[in-house]
C-alpha positions as CSV (number, residue, x, y, z in Angstrom):
1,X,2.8,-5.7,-21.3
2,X,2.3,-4.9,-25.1
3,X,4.8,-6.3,-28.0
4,X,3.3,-5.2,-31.2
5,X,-0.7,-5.9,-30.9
6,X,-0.1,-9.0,-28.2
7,X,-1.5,-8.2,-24.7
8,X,-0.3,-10.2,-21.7
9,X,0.6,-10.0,-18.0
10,X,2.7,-11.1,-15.4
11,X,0.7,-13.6,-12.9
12,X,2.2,-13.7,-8.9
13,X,0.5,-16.0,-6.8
14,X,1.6,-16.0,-2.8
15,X,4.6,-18.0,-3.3
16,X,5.8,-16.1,-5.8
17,X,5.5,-13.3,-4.1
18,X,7.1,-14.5,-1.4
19,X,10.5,-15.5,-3.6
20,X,10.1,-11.9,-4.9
21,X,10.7,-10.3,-1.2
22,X,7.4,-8.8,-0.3
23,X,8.2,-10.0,3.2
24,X,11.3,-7.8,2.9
25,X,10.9,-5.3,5.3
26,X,13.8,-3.1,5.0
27,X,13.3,-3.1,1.1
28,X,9.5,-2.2,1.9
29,X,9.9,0.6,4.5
30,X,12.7,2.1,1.6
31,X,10.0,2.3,-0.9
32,X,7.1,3.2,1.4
33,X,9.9,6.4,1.9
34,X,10.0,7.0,-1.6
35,X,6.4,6.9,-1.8
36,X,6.0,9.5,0.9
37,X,8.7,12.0,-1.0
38,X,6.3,12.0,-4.0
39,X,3.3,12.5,-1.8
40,X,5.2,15.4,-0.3
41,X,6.0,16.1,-4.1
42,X,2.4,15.9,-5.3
43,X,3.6,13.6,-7.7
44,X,0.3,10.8,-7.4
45,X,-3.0,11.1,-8.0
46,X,-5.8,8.8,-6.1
47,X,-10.1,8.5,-7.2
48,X,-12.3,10.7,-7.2
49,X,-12.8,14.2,-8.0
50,X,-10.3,15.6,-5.0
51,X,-7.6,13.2,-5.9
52,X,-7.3,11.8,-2.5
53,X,-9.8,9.0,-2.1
54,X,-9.1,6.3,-0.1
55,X,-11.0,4.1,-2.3
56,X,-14.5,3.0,-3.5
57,X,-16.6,0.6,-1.5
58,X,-19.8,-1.0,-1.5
59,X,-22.2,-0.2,0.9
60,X,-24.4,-3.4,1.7
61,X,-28.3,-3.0,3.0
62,X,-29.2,-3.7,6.9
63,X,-31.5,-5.7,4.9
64,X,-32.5,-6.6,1.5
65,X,-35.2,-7.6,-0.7
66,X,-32.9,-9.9,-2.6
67,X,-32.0,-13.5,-1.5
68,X,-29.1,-13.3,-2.7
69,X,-28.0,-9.8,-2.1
70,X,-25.3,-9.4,1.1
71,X,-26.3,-7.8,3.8
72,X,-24.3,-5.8,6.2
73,X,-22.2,-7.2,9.0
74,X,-18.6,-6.8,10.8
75,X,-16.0,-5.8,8.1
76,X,-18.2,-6.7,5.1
77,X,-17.0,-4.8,2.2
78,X,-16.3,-4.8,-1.3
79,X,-13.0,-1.8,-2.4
80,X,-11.6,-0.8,-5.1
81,X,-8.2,1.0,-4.3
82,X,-6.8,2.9,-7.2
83,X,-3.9,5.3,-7.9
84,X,-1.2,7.0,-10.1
85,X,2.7,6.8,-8.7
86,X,4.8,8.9,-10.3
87,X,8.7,9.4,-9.9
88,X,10.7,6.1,-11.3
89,X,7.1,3.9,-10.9
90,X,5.0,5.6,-13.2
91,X,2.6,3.1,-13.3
92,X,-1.3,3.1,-12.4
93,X,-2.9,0.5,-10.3
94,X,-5.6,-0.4,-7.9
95,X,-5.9,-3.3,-5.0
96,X,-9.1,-5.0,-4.7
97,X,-10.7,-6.9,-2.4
98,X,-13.4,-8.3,-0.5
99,X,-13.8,-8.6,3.3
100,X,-15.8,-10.8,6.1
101,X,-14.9,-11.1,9.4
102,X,-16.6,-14.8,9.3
103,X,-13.9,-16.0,7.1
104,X,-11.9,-16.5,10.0
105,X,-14.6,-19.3,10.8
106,X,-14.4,-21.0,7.2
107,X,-9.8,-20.7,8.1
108,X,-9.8,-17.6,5.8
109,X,-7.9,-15.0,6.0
110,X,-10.5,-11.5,7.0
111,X,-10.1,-9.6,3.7
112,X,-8.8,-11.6,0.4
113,X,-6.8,-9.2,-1.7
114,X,-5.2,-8.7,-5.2
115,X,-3.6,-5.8,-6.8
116,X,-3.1,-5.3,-10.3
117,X,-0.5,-2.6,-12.3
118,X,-1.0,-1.3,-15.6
119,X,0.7,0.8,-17.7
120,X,0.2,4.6,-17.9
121,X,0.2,5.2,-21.8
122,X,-1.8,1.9,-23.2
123,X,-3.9,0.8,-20.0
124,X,-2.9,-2.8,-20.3
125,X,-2.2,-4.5,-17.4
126,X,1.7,-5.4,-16.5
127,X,1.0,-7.8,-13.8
128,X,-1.7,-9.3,-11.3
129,X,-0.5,-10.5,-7.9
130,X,-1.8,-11.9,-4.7
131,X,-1.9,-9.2,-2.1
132,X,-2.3,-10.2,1.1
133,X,1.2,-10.1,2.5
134,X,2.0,-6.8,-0.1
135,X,-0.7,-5.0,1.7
136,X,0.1,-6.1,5.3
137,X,3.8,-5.1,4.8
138,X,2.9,-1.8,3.3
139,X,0.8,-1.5,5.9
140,X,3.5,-1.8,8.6
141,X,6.3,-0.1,6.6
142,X,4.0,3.5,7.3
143,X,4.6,3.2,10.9
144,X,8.5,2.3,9.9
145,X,8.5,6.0,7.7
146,X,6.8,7.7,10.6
147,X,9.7,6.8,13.3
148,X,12.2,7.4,11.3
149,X,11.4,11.0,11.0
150,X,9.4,11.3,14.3
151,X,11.3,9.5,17.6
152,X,13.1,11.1,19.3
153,X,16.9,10.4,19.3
154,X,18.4,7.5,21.8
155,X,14.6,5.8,22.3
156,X,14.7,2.5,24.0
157,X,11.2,1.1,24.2
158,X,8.3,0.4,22.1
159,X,5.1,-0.4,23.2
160,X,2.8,-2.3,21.3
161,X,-1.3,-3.0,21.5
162,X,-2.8,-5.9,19.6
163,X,-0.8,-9.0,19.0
164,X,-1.7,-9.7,15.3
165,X,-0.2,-9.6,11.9
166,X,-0.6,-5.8,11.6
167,X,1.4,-4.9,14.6
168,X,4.3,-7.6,13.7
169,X,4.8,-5.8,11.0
170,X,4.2,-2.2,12.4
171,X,7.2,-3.6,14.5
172,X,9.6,-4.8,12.1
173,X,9.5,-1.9,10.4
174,X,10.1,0.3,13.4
175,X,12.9,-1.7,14.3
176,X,14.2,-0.9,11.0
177,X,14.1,2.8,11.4
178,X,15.2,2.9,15.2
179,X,17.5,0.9,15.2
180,X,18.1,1.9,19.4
181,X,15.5,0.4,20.5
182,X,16.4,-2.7,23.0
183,X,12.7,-3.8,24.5
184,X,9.4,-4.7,22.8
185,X,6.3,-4.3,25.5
186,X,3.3,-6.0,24.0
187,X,-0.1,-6.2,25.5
188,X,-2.7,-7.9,24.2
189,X,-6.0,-9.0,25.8
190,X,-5.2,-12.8,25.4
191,X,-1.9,-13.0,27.3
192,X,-0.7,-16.2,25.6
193,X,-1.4,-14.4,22.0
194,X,1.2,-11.5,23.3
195,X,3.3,-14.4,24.9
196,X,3.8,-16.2,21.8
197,X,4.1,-13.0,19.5
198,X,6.8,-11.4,21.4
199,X,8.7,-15.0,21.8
200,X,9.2,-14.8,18.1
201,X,9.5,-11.5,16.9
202,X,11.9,-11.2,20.2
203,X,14.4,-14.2,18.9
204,X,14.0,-12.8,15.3
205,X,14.7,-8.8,16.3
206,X,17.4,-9.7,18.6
207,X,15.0,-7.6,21.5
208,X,14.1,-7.4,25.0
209,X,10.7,-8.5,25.4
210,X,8.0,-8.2,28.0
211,X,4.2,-8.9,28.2
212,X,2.4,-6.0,29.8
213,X,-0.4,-6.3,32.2
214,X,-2.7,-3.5,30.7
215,X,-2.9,-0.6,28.1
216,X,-1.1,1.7,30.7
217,X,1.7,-0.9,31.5
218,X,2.1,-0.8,27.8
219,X,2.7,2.5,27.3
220,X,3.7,4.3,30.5
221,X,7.3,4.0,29.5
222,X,7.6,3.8,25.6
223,X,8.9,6.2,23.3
224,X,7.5,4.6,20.3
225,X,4.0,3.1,20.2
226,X,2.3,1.3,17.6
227,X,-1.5,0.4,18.2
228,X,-3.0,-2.1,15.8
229,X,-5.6,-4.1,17.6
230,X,-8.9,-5.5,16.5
231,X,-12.1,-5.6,18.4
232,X,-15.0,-5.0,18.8
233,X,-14.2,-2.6,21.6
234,X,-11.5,0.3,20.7
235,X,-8.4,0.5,22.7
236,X,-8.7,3.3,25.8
237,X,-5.7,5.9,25.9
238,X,-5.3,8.4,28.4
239,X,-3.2,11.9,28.5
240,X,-1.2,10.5,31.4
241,X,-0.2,7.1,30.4
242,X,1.8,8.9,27.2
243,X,5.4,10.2,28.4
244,X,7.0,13.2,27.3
245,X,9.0,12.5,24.0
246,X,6.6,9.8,23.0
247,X,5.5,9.2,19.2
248,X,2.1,7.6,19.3
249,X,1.4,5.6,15.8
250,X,-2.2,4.9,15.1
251,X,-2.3,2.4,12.2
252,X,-6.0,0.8,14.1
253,X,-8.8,2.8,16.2
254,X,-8.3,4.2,19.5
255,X,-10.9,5.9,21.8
256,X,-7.9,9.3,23.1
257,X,-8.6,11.5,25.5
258,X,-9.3,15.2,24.2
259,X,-6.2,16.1,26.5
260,X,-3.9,14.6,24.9
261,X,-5.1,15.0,21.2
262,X,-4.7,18.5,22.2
263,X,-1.2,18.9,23.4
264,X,0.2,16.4,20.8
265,X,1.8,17.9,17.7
266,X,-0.4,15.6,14.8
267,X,1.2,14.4,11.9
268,X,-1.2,12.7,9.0
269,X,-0.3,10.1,6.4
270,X,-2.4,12.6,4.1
271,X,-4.7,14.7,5.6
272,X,-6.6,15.3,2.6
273,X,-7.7,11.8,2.0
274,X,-8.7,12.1,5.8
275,X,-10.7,15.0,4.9
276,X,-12.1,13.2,1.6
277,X,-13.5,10.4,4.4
278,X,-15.5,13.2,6.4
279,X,-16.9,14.2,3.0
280,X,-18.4,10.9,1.8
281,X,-19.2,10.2,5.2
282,X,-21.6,13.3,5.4
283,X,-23.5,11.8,2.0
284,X,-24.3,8.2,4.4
285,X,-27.4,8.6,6.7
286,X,-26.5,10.2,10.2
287,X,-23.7,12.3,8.7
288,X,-20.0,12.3,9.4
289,X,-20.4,12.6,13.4
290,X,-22.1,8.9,13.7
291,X,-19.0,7.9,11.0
292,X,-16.6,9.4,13.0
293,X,-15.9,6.1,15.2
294,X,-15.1,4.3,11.9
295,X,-12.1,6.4,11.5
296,X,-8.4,6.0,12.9
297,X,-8.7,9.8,12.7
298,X,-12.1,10.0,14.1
299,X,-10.7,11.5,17.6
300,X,-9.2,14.2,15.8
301,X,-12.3,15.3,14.0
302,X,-14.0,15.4,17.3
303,X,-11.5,17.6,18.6
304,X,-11.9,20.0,16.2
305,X,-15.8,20.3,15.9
306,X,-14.9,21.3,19.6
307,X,-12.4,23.5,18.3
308,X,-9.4,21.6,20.6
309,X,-7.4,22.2,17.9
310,X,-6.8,24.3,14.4
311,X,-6.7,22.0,11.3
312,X,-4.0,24.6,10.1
313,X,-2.0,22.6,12.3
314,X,-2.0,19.0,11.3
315,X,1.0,17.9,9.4
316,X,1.4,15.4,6.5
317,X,3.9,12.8,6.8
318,X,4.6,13.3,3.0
319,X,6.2,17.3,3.3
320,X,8.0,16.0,6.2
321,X,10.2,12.9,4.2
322,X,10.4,15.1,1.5
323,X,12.5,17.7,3.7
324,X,9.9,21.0,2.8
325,X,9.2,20.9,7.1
326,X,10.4,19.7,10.1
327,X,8.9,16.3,11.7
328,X,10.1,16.7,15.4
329,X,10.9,20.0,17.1
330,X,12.5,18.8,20.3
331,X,12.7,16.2,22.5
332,X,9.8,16.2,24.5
333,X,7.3,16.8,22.2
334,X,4.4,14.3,22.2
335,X,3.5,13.3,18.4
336,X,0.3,11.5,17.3
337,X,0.7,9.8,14.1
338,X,-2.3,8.6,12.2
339,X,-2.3,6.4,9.2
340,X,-5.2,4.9,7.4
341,X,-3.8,3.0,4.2
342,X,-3.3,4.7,0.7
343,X,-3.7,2.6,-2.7
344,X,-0.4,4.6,-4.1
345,X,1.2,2.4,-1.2
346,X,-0.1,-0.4,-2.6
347,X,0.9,0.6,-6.0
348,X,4.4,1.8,-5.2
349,X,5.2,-1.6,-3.2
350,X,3.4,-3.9,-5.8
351,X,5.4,-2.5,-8.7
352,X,8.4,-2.9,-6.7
353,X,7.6,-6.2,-6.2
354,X,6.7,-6.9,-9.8
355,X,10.5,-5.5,-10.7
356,X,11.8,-8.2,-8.4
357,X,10.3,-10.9,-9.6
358,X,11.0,-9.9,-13.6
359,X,14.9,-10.1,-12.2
360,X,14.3,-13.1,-11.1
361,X,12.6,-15.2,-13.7
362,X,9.3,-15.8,-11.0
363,X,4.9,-15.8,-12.2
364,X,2.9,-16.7,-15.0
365,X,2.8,-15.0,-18.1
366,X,-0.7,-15.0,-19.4
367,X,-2.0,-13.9,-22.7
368,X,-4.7,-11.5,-22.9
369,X,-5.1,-11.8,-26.6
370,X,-2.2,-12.0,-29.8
371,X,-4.5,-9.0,-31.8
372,X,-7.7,-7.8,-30.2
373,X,-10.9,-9.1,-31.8
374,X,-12.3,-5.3,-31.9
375,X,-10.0,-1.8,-32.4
């Protein structure tokens, strides 16, 4: 925020955020919407030179020279996420992180994040806020927009793969939007994991619950799906386990047969950034094809270097909430949703968030400088 020559920001640590609402889902999945009309608008811009990067990340060595330098290993990354939202945001921003999956072992959370807004016109920042729970939210609020334009009408079930965070609030969020649903199937491959996520999401969502004995139990009889498991094996899912009528939402990897990436209608959270992946990856050694199991959408790219499918025929999520096409053509259709996290997201939510808490009085303001030293 600039008054005059003075420079300062707006600080949100967790519990602030929290008093601001970022664990308000219905609020979330109602900008995630908007955010998704402007994409359908063109009304964002992301890095790089196509617009549509996911975001910037540092590649650590196998091995390094350096004592000190990381080396690879599971989910070890350094990203920068940045973006322009347009519409009533208007802001620029990026989310920023770093990620181990040993810092589960030290009582960390995997990835540590912050996000930080600035204004368009002067570039000084408006606020810096933990972004842990912003990003998870967002995260599950996709799956929310998706099944709002995608189930089919009167759908009951929704099955659900991976018992973490992700997929509690890939649920909440489609609970939101379908608001018929009556039973939550959950299978996870530690039974007292899905046991103990489904007894409180199940008491909070007012749902049927039920733990399933496998992937196929899981999924035989859902309309909605949400798959958000980690491991170091990707979930298995096979053309006959997925009924007719079915929305499949893809917010983690999956290994899917070619049959059914074939028959189902696919709808992207923005193809092009998709398609901006598949270009960096052919710059790494071994080309896009050994990256392609790295990707939520890697199935899909494998379907069409065997020419399964026409890219011509991949959706975006972003056209469809805008109203310029349809999401679902009829009731039987089988749609594959796949979503892979966009900064403008992160950007869209975090501003929201940073509104909120200006209502309400909440953060630090911290000085950057009264008049700057050099101009």
């Amino acid at each position: 925020m600039v008054e005059g020559q003075k420079v300062e920001f707006l600080y949100l640590d967790e519990e602030a955020m929290i008093e601001a609402g970022v664990l308000d889902m219905a609020q979330c999945v109602k900008v995630m919407d908007e955010v998704f009309v402007l994409l359908g608008r063109g009304d964002y811009l992301m890095g790089g030179p196509r617009n549509n990067e996911h975001g910037q990340k540092i590649f650590f060595p196998k091995t390094s020279p350096f004592p000190n330098m990381p080396v690879a290993g599971p989910d070890r990354r350094f990203m920068a996420m940045l973006a322009y939202l347009g519409g009533r945001f208007n802001v620029c921003g990026e989310k920023w992180y770093g990620s181990n999956i040993a810092n589960t072992q030290r009582g960390l959370p995997r990835s540590i994040l912050m996000v930080c807004i600035n204004d368009t016109e002067t570039g000084a920042p408006l606020a810096f806020m933990s972004a842990n729970l912003l990003s998870a939210t967002r995260t599950g609020a996709v799956p929310g927009v998706a099944a709002k334009y995608l189930t089919r009408k009167g759908a009951k079930t929704v099955g659900l793969i991976g018992g973490g965070p992700i997929n509690k609030a890939c649920l909440m969020a489609i609970c939101e939007t379908v608001p018929s649903l009556e039973e939550i199937t959950l299978y996870d491959i530690v039974p007292e994991k899905a046991e103990a996520f489904l007894a409180e999401t199940g008491k909070v969502l007012g749902k049927k619950t039920r733990v399933a004995k496998s992937t196929e139990d899981a999924l035989s009889d859902a309309d909605v799906i949400s798959i958000a498991a980690a491991g170091t094996k990707d979930v298995e899912i096979k053309d006959c386990w997925l009924k007719p009528g079915s929305l499949l939402t893809l917010t983690g990897k999956a290994s899917i047969e070619d049959n059914y990436v074939k028959r189902a209608t696919i709808v992207a959270d923005n193809w092009k950034m998709h398609q901006a992946y598949i270009l960096d990856a052919d710059e790494l050694p071994g080309g896009r094809k050994e990256s392609y199991d790295e990707f939520v959408a890697g199935d899909i790219f494998k379907a069409l270097d065997k020419k399964l499918i026409d890219e011509a025929d991949i959706k975006d999520l972003g056209p469809i909430a805008e109203g310029k096409i349809q999401g679902r053509k009829s009731d039987e259709e089988r749609i594959m949703f796949v979503t892979s996290g966009m900064p403008v997201e992160d950007v869209g939510w975090g501003f929201q968030l940073y509104e909120n808490a200006r209502k309400k009085g909440l953060g630090q303001t911290l000085k950057v400088w009264d008049k700057a030293h050099w101009i």
